[in-house]
Biopython code that builds the backbone (N, CA, C, O; Angstrom):
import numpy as np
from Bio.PDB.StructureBuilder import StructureBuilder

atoms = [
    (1, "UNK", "N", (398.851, 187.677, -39.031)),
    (1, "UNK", "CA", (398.346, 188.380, -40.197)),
    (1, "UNK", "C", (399.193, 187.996, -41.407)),
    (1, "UNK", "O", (400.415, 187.849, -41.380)),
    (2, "UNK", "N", (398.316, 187.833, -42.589)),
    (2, "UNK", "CA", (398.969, 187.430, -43.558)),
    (2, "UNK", "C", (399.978, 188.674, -44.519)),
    (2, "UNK", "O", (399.620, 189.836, -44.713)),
    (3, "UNK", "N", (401.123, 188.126, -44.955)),
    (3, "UNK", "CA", (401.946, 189.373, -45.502)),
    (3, "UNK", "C", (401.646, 189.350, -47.355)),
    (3, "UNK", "O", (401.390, 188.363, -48.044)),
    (4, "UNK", "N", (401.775, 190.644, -47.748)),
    (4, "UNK", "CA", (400.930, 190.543, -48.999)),
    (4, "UNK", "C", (401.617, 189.316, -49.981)),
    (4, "UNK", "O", (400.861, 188.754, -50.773)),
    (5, "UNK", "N", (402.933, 188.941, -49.925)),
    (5, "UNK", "CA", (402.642, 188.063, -50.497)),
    (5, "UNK", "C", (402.319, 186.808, -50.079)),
    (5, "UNK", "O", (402.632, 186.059, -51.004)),
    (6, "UNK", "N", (401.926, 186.270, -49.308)),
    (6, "UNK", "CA", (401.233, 184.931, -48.728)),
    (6, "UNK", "C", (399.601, 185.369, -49.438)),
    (6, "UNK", "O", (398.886, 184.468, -49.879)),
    (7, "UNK", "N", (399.248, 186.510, -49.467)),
    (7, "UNK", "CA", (397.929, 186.570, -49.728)),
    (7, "UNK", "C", (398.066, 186.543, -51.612)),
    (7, "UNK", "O", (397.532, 185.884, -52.504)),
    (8, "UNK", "N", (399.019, 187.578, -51.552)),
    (8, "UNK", "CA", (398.673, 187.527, -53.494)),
    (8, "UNK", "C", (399.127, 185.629, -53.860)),
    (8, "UNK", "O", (398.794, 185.224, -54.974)),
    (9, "UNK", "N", (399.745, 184.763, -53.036)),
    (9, "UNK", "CA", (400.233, 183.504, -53.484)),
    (9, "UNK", "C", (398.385, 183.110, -53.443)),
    (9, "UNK", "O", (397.740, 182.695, -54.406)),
    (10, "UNK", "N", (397.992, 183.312, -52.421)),
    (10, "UNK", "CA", (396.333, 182.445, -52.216)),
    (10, "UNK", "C", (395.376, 182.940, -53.398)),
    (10, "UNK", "O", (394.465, 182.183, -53.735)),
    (11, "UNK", "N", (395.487, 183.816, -53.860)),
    (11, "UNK", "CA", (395.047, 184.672, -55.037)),
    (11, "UNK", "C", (394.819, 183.503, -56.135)),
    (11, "UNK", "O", (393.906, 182.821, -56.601)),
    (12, "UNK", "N", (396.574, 183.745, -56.289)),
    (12, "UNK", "CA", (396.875, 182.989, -57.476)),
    (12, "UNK", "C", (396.341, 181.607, -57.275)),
    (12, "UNK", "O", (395.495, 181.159, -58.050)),
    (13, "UNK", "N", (396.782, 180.938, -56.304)),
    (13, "UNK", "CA", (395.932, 179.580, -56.258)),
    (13, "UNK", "C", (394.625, 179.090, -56.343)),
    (13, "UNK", "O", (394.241, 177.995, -56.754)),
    (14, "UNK", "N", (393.892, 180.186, -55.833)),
    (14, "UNK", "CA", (392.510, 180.180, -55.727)),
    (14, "UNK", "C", (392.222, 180.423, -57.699)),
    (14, "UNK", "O", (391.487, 179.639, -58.298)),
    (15, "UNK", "N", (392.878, 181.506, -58.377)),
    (15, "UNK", "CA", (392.659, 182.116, -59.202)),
    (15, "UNK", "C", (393.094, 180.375, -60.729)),
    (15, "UNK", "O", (392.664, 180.065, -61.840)),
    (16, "UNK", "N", (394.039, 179.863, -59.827)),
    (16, "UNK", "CA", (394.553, 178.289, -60.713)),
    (16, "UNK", "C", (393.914, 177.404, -60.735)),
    (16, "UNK", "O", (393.820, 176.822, -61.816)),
    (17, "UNK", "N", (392.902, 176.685, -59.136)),
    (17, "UNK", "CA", (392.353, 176.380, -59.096)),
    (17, "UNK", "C", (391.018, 176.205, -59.739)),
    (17, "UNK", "O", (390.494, 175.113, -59.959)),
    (18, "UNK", "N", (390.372, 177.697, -60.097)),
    (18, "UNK", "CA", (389.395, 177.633, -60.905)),
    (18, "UNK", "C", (389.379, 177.619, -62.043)),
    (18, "UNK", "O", (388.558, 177.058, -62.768)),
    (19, "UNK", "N", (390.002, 178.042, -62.242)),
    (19, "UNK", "CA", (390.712, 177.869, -63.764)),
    (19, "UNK", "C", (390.649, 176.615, -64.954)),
    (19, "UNK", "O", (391.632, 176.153, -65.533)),
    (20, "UNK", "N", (389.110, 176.170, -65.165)),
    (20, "UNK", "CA", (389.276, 175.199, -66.495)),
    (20, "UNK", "C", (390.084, 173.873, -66.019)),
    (20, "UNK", "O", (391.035, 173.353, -66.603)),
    (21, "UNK", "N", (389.326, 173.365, -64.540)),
    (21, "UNK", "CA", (390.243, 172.213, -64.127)),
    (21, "UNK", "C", (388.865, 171.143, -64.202)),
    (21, "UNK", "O", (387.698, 171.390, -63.898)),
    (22, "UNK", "N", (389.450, 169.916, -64.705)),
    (22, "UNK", "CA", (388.477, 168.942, -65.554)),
    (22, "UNK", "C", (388.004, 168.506, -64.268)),
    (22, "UNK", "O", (388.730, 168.869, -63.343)),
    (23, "UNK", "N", (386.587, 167.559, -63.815)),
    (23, "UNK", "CA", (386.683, 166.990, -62.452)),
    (23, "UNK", "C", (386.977, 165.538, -62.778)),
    (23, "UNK", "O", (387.050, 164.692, -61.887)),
    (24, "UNK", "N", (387.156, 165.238, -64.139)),
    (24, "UNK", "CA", (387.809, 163.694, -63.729)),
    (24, "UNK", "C", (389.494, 163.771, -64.043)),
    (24, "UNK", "O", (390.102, 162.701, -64.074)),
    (25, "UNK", "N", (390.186, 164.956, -64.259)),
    (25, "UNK", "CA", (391.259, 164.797, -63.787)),
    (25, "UNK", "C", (391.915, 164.812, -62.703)),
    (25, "UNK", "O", (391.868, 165.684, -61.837)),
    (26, "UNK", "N", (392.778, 163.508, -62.712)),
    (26, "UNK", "CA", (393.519, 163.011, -61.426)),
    (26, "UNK", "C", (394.018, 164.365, -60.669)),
    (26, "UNK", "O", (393.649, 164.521, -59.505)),
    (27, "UNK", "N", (394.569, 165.023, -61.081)),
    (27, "UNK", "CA", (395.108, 166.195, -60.666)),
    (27, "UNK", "C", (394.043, 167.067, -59.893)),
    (27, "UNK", "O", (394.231, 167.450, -58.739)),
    (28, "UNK", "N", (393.171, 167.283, -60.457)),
    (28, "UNK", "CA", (392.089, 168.299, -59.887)),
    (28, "UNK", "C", (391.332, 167.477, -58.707)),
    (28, "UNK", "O", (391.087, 167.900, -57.577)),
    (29, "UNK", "N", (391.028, 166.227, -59.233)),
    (29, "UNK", "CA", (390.522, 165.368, -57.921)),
    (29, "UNK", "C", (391.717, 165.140, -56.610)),
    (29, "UNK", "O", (391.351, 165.186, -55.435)),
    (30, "UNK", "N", (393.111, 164.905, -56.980)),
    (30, "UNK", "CA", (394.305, 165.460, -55.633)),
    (30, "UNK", "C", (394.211, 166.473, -55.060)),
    (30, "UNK", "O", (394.620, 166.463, -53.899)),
    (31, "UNK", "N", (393.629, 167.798, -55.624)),
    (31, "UNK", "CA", (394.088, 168.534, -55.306)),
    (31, "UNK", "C", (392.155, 168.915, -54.058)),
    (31, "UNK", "O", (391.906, 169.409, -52.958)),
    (32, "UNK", "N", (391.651, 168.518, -54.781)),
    (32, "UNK", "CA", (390.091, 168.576, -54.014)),
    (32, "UNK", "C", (390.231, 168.520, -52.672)),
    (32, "UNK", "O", (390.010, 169.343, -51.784)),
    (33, "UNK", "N", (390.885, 166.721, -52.674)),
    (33, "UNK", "CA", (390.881, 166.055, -51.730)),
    (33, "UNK", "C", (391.823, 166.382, -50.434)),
    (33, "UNK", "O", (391.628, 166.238, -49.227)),
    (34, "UNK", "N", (393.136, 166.981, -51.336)),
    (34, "UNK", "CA", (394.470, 167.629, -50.050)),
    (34, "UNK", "C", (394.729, 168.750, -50.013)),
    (34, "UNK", "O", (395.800, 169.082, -49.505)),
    (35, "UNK", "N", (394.039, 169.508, -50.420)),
    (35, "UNK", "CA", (394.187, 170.958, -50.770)),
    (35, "UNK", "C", (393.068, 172.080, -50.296)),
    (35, "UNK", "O", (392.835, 173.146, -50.866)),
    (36, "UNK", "N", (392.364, 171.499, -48.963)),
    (36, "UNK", "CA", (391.154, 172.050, -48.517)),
    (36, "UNK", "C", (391.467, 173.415, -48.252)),
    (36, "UNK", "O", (392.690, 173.546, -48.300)),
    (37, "UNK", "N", (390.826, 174.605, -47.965)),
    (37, "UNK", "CA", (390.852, 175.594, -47.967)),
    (37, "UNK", "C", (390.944, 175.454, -46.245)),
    (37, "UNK", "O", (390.223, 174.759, -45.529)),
    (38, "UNK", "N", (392.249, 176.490, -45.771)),
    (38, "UNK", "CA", (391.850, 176.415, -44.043)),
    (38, "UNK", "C", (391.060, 177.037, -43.744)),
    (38, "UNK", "O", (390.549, 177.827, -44.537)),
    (39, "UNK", "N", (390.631, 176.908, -42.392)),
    (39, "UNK", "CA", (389.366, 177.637, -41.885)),
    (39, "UNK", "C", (389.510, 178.554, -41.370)),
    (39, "UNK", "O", (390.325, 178.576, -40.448)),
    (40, "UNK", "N", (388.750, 179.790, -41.746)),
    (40, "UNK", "CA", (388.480, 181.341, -41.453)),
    (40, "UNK", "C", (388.808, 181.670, -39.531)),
    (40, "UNK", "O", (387.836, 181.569, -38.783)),
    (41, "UNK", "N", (390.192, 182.040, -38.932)),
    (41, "UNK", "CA", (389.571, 182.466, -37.692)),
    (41, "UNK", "C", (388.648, 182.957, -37.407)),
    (41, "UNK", "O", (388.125, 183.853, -38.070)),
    (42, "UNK", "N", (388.035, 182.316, -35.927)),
    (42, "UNK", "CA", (386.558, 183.228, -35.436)),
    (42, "UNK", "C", (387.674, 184.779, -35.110)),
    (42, "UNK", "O", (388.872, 184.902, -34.853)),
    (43, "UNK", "N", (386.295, 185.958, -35.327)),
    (43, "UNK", "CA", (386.474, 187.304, -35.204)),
    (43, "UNK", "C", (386.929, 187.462, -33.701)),
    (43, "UNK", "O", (386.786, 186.483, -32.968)),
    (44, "UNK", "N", (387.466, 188.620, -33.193)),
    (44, "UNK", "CA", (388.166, 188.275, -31.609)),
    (44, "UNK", "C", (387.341, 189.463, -31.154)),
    (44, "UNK", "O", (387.602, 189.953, -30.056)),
    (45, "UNK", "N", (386.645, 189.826, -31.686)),
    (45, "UNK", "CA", (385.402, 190.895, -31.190)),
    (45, "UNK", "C", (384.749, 189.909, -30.245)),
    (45, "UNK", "O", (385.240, 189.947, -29.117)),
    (46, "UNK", "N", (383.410, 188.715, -30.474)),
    (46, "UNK", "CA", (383.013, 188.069, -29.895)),
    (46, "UNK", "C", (383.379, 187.759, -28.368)),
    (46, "UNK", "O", (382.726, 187.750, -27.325)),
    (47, "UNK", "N", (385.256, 187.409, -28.837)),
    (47, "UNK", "CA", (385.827, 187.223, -27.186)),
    (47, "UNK", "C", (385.721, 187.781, -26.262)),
    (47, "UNK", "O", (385.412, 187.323, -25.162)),
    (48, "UNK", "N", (386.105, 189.552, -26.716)),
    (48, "UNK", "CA", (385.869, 190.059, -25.744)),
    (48, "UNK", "C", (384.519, 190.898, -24.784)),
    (48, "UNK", "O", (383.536, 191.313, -25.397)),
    (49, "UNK", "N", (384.605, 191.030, -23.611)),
    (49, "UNK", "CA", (383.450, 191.114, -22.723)),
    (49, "UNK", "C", (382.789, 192.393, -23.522)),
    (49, "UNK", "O", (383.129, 192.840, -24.617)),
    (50, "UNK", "N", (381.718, 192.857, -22.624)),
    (50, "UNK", "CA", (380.841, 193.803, -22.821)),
    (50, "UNK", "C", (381.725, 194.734, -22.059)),
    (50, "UNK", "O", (382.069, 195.784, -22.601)),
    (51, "UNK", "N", (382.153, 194.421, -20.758)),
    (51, "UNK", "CA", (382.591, 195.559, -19.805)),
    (51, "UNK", "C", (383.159, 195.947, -19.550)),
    (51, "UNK", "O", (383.222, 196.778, -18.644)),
    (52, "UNK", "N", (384.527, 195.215, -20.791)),
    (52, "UNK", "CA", (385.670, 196.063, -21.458)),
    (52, "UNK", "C", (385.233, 196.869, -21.933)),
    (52, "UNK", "O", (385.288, 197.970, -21.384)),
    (53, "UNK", "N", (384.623, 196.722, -23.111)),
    (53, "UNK", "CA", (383.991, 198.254, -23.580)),
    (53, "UNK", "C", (383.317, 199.675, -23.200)),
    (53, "UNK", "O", (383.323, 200.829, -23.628)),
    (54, "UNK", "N", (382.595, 198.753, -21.906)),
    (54, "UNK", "CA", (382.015, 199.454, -21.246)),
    (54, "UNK", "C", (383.123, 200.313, -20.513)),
    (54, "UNK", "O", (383.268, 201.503, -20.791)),
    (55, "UNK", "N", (383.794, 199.757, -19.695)),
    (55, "UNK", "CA", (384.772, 200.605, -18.795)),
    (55, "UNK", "C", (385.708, 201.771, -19.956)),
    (55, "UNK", "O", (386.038, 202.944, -19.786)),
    (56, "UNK", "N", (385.862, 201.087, -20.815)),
    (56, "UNK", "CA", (386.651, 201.901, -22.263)),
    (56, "UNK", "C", (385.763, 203.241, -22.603)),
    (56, "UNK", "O", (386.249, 204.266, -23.081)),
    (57, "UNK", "N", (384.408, 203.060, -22.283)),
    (57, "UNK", "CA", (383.196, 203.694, -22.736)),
    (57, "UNK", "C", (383.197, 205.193, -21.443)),
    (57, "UNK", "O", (382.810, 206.329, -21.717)),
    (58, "UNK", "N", (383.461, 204.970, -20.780)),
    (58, "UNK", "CA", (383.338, 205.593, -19.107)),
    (58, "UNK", "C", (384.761, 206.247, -19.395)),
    (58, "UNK", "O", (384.778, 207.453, -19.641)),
    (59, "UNK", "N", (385.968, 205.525, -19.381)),
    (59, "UNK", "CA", (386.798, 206.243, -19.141)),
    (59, "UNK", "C", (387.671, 207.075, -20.070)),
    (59, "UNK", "O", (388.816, 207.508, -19.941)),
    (60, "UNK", "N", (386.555, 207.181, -21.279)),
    (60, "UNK", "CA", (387.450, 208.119, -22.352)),
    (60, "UNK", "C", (386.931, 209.712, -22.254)),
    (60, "UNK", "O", (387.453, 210.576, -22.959)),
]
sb = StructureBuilder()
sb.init_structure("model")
sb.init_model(0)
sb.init_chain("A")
sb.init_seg("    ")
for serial, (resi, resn, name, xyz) in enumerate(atoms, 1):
    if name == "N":
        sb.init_residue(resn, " ", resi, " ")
    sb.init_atom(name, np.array(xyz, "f"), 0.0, 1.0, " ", f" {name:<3s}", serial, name[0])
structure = sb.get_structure()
């Protein structure tokens, strides 16, 4: 999990990034190209079974 400031830093970057950046500057085209956004973990709901829940469901 991200700690608030790792998140307020992505903020700001995201928030710099958009920010009035030319697309034929060199800079903005570096940053396109190496600066991809990482990818969203899948949700960990999915992982788990039905009959975890189920048994969770029964034995509360």
């Amino acid at each position: 999990m991200s700690t608030r400031r790792e998140q307020a830093a992505q903020r700001r970057g995201e928030r710099e990034r958009s920010v009035g950046l030319e697309s034929e500057d060199d800079a903005a085209r570096w940053l396109a190209e190496n600066d991809a956004p990482k990818p969203v973990p899948p949700p960990k709901s999915p992982l788990k079974s039905k009959a975890l829940h189920r048994w969770r469901q029964r034995s509360s």
